[in-house]
N, CA, C and O of each residue as an XYZ file, in Angstrom:
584
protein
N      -7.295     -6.008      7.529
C      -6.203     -5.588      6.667
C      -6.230     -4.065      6.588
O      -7.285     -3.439      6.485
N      -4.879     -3.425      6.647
C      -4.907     -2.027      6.621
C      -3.959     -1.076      5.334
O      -2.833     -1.401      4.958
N      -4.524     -0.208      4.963
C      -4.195      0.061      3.963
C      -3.800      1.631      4.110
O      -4.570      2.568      4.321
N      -2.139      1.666      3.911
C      -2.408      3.686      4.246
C      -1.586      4.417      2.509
O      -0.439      4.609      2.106
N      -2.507      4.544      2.149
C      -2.402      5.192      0.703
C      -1.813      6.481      1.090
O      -1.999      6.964      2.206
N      -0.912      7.195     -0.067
C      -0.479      8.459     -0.053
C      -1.000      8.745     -1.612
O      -1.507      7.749     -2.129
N      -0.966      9.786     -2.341
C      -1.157     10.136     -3.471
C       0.565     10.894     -3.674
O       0.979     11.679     -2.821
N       1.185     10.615     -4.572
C       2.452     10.879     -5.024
C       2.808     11.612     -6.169
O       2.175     11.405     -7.204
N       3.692     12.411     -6.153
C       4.161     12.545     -7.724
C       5.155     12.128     -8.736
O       5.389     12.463     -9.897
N       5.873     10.926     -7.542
C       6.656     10.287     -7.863
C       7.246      9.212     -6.377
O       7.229      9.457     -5.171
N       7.611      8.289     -6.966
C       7.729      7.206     -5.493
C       8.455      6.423     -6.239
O       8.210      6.042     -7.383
N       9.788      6.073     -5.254
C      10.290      4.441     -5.832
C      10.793      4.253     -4.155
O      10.759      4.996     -3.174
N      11.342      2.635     -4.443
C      11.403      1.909     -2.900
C      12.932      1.181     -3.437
O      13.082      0.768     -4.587
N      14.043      1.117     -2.333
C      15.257      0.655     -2.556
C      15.501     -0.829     -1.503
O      14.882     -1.081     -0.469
N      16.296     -1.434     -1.973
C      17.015     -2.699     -1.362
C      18.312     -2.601     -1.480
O      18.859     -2.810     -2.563
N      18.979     -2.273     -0.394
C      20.559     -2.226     -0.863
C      20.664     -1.112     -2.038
O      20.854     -1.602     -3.152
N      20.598     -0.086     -1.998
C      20.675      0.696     -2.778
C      20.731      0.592     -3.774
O      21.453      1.205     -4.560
N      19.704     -0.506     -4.043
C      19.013     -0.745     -5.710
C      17.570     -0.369     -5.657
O      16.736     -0.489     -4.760
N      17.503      0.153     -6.948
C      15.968      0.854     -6.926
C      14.732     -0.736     -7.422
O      14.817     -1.259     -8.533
N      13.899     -1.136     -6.538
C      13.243     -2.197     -7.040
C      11.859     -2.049     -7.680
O      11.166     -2.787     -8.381
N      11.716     -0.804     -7.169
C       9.702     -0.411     -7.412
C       9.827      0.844     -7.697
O      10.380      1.638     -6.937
N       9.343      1.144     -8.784
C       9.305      3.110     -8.592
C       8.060      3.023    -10.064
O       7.899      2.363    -11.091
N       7.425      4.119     -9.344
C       6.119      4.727    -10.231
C       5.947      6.346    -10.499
O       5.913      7.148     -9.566
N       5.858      6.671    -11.668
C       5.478      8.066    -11.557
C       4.458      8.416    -10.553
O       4.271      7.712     -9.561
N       3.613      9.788    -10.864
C       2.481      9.950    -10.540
C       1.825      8.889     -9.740
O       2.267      7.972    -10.432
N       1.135      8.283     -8.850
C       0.191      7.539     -8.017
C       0.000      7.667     -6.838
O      -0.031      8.682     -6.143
N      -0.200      6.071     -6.467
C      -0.192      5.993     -5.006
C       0.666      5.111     -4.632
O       1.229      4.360     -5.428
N       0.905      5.107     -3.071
C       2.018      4.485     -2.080
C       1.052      3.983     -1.842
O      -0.003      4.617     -1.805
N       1.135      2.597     -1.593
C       0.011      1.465     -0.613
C       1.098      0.985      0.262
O       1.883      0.110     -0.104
N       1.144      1.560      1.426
C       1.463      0.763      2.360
C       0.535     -0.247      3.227
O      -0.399      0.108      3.947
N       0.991     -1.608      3.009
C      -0.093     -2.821      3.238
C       0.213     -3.325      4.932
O       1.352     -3.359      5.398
N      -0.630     -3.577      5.465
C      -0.664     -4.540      7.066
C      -1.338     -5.491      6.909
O      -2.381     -5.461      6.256
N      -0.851     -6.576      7.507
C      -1.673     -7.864      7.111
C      -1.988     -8.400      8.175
O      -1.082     -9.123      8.590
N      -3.300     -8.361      9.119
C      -3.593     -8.867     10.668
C      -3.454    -10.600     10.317
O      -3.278    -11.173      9.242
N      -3.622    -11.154     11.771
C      -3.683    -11.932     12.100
C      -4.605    -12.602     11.466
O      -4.404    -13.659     10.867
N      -6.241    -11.714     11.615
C      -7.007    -12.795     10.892
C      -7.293    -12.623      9.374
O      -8.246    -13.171      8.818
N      -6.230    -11.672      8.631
C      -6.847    -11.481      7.411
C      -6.982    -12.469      6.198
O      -6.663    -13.632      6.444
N      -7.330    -12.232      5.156
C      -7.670    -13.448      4.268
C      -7.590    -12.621      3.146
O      -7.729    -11.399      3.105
N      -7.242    -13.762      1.820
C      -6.993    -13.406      0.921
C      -8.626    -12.351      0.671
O      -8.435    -11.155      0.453
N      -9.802    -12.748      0.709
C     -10.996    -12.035      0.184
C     -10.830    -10.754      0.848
O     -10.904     -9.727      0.173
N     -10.569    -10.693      2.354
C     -10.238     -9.297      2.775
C      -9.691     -8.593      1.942
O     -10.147     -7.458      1.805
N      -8.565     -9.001      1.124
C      -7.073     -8.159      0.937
C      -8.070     -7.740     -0.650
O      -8.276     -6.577     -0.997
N      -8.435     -8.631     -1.211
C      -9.272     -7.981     -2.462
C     -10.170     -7.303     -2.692
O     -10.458     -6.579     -3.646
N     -10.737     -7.599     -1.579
C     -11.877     -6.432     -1.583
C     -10.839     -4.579     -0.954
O     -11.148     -3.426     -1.254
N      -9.967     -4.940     -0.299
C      -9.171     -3.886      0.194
C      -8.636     -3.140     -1.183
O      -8.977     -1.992     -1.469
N      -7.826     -3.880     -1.930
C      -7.514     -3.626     -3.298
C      -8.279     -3.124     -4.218
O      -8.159     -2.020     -4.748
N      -9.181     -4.036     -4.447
C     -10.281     -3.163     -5.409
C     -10.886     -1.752     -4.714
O     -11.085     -0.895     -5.575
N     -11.189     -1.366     -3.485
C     -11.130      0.014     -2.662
C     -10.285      0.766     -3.340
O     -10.460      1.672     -4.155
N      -9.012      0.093     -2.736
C      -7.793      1.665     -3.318
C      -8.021      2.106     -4.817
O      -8.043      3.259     -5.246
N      -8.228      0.630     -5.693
C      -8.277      1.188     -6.647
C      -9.652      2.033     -7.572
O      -9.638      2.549     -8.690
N     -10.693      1.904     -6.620
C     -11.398      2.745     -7.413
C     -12.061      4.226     -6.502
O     -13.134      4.781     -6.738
N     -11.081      4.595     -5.475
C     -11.052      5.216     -4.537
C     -10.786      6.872     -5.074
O      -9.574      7.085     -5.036
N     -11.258      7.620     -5.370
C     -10.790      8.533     -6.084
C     -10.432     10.325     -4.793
O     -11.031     11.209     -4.180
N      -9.154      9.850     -5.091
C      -8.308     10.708     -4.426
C      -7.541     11.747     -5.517
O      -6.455     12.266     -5.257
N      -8.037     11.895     -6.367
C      -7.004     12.285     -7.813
C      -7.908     13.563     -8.277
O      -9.105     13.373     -8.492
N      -7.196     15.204     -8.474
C      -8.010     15.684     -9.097
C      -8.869     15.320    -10.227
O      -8.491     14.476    -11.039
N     -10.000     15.908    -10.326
C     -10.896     15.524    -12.015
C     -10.401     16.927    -12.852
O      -9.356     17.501    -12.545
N     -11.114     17.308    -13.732
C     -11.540     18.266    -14.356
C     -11.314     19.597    -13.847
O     -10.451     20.387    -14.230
N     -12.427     19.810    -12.683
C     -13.022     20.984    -12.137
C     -12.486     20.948    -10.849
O     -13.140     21.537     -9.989
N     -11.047     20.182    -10.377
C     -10.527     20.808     -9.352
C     -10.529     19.696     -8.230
O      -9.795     19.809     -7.248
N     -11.281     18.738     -8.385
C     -12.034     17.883     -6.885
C     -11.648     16.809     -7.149
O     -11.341     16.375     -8.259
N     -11.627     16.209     -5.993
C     -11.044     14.676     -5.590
C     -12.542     13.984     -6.533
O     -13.674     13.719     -6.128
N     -12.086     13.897     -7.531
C     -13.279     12.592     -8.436
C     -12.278     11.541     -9.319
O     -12.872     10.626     -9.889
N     -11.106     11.592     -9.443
C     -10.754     10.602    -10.255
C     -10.135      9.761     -9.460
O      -9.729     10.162     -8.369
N      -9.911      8.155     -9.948
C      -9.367      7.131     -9.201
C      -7.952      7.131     -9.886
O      -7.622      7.965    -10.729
N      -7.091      6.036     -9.406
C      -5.572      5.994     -9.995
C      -5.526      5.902    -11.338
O      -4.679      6.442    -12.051
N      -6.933      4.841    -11.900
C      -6.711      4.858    -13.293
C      -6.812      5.721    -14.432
O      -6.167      5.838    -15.474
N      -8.220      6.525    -13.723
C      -8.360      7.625    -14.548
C      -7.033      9.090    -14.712
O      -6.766      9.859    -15.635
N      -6.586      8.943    -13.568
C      -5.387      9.934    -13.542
C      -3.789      9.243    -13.947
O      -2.618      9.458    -13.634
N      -4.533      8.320    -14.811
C      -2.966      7.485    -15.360
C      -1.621      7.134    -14.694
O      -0.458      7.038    -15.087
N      -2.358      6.962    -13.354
C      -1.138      6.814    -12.190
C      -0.395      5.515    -11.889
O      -0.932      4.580    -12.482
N       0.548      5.187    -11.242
C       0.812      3.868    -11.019
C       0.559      3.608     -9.275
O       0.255      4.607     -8.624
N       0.657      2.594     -8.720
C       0.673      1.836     -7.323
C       1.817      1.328     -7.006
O       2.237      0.399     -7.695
N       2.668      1.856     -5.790
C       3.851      0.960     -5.588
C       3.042      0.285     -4.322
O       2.383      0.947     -3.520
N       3.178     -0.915     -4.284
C       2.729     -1.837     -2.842
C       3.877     -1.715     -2.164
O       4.983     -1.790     -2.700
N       3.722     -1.561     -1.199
C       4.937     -1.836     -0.174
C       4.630     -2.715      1.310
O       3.684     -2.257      1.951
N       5.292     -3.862      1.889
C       4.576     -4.411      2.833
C       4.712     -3.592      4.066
O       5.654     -2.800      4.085
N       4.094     -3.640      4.879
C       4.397     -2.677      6.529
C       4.012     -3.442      7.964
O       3.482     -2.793      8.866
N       4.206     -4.366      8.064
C       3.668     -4.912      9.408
C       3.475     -3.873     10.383
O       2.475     -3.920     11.099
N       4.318     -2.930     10.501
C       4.118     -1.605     11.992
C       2.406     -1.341     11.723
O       1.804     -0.985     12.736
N       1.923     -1.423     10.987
C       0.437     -0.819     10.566
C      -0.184     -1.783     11.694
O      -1.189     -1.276     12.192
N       0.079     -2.773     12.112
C      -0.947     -3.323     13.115
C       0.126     -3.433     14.687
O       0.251     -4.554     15.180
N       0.719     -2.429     15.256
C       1.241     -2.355     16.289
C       0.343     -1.899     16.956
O      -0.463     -1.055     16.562
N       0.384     -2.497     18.240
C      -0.424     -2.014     19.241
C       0.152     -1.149     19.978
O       1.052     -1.643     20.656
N      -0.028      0.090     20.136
C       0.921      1.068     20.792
C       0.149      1.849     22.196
O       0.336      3.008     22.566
N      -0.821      0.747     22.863
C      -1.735      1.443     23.672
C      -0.844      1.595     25.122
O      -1.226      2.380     25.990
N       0.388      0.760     25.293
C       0.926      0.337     26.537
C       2.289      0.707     26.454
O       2.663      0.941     25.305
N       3.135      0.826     27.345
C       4.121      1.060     27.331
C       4.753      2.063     26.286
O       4.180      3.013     25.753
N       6.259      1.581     26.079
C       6.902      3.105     25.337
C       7.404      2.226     23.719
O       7.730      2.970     22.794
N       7.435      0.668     23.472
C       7.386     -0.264     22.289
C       6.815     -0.516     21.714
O       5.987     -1.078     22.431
N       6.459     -0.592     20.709
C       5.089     -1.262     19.660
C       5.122     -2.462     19.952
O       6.233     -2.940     20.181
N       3.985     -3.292     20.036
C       4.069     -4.857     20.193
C       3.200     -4.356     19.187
O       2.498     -3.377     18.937
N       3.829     -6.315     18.345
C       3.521     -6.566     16.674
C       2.739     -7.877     17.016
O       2.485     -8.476     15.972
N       2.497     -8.211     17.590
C       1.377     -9.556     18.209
C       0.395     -9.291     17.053
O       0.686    -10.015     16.101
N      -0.614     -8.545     16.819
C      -1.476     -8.142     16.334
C      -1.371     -8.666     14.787
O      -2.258     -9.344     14.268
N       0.300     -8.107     13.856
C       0.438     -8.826     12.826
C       0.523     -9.958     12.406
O       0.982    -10.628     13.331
N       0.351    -10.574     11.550
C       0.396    -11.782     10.745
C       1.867    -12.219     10.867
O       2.803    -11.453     10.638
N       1.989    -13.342     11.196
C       3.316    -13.761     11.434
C       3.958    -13.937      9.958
O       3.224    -14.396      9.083
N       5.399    -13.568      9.616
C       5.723    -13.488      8.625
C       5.513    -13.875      6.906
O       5.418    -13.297      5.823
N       5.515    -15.806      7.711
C       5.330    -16.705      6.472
C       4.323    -16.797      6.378
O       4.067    -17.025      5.196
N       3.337    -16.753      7.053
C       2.040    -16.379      6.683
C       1.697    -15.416      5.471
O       1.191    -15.742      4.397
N       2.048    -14.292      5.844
C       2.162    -13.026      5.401
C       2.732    -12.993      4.171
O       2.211    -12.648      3.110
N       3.705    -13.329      4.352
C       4.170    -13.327      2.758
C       3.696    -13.916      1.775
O       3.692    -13.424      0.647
N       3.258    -14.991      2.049
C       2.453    -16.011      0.963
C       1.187    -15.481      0.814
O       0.574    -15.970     -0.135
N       0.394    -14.348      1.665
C      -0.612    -13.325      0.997
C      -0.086    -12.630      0.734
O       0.071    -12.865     -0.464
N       0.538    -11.577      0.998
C       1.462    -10.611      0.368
C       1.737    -10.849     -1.226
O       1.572     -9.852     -1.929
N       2.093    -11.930     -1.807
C       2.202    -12.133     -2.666
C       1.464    -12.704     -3.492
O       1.623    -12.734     -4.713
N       0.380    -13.324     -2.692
C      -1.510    -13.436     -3.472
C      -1.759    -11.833     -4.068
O      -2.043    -11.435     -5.197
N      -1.500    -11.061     -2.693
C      -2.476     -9.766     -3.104
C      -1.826     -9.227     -4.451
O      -2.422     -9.167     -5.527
N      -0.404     -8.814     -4.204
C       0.471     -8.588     -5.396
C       0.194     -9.573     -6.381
O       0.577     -8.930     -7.358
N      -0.170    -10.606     -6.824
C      -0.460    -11.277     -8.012
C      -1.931    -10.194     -8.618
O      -2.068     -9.383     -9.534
N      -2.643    -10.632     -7.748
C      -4.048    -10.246     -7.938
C      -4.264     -8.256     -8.145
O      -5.173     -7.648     -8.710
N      -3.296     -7.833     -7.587
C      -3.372     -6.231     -8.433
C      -2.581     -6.407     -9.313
O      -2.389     -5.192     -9.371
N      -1.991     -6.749     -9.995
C      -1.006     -6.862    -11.039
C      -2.134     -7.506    -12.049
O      -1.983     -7.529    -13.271
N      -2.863     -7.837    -11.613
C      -4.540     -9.066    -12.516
C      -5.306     -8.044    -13.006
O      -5.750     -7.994    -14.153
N      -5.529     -6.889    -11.784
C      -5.974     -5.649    -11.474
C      -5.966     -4.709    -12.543
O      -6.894     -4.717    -13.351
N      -5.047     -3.919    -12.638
C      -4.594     -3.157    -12.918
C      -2.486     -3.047    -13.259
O      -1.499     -3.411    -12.619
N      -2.639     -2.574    -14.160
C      -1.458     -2.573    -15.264
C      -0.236     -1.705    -14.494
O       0.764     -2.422    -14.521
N      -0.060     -0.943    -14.089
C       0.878      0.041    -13.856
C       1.459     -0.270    -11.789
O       1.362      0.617    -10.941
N       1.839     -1.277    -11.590
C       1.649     -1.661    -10.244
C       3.758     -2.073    -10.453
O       4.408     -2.708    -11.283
N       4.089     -1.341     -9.283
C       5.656     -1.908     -8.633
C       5.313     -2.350     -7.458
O       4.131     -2.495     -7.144
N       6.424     -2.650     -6.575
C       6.422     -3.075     -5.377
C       7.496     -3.419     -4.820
O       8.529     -3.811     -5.363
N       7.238     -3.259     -3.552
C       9.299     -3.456     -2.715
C       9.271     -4.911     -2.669
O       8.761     -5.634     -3.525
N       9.940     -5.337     -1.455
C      10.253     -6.925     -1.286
C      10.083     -6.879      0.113
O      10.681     -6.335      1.041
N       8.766     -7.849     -0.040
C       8.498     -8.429      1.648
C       9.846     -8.892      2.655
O      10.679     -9.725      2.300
N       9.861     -8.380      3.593
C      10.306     -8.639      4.844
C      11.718     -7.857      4.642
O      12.588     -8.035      5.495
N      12.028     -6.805      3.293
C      13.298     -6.293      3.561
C      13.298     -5.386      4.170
O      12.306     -4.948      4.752
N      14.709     -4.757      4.183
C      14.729     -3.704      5.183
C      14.728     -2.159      3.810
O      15.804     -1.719      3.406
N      13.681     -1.712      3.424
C      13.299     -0.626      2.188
C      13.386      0.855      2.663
O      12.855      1.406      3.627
N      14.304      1.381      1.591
C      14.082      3.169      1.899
C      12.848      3.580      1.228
O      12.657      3.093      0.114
N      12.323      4.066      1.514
C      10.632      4.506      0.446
C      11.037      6.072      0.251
O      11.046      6.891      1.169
N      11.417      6.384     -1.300
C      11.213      7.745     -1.356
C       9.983      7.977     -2.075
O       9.600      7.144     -2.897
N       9.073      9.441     -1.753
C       8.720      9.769     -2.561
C       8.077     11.294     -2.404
O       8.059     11.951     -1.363
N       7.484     11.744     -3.873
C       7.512     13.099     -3.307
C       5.594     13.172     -3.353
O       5.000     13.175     -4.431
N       4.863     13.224     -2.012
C       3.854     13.729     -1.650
C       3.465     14.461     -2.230
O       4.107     15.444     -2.600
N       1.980     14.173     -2.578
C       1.326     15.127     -3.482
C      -0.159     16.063     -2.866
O      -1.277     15.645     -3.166
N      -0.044     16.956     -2.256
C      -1.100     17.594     -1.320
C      -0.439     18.008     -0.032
O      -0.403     19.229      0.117
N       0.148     17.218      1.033
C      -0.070     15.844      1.108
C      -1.307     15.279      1.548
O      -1.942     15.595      2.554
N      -1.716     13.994      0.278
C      -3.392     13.470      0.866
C      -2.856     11.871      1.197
O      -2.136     11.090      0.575
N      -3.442     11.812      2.242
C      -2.996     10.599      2.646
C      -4.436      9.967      3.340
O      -5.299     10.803      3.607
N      -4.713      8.611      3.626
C      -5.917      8.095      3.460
C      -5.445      6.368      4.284
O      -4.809      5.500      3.686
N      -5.972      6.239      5.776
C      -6.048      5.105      6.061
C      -7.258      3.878      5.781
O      -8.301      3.992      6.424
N      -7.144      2.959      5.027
C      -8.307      2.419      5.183
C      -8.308      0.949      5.326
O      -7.375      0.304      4.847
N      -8.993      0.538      5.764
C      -9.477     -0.932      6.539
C     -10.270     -1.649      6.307
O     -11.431     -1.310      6.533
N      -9.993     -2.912      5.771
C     -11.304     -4.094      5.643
C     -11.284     -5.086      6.964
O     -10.403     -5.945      7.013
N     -12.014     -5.004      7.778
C     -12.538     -6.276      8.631
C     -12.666     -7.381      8.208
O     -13.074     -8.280      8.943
């Protein structure tokens, strides 16, 4: 499972030019869901972001996590996160979790940060989403559970 966090100063995600997810201050989780992932992957991935401290502290330095910097999480789903782009000039998506699969974790994981932690939006699996938001650094952070 792959996880590419941004730190934000503001983020919301649209459907049809309705706003569905928007958070002050946080992070963007853009989520990939492989083939072989599993719900325990995706939680242990989750609990990562969230105690991952990308957030100034005090004295200037990346020491606080989302909570301590009173931030929110928009989830957003991303299948492109597991394209294989070693061949040719197309991404092949082989690699991702086939949809219905996917969605029915997709929406485990989203239960289970929402269990998490309080301040959590999120777009809508399998739509077609504008993601605005305004980058904060920009710090951005890929990370991965096997």
């Amino acid at each position: 499972m792959r996880a590419f966090i941004q730190r934000s100063k503001s983020a919301h995600v649209s459907v049809d030019n309705k706003i569905v997810g928007q958070i002050d201050q946080g992070l963007v989780l853009l989520l990939g869901i492989g083939r072989e992932d599993t719900l325990d992957k995706g939680k242990k991935l989750i609990d990562k972001v969230l105690k991952y401290r990308v957030f100034d502290d005090e004295n200037g330095k990346m020491g606080w996590n989302v909570a301590q910097a009173n931030g929110g999480v928009l989830l957003i789903s991303q299948f492109t996160l597991y394209a294989n782009t070693q061949k040719g000039l197309r991404p092949d998506f082989a690699p991702a979790m086939p949809p219905v699969e996917a969605k029915a974790l997709y929406d485990d994981l989203l239960n289970y940060l929402r269990s998490q932690y309080e301040h959590v939006a999120s777009g809508v699996f399998g739509a077609d989403m504008q993601v605005h938001l305004i980058n904060d650094g920009p710090v951005s952070f890929m990370l991965e559970v096997e």
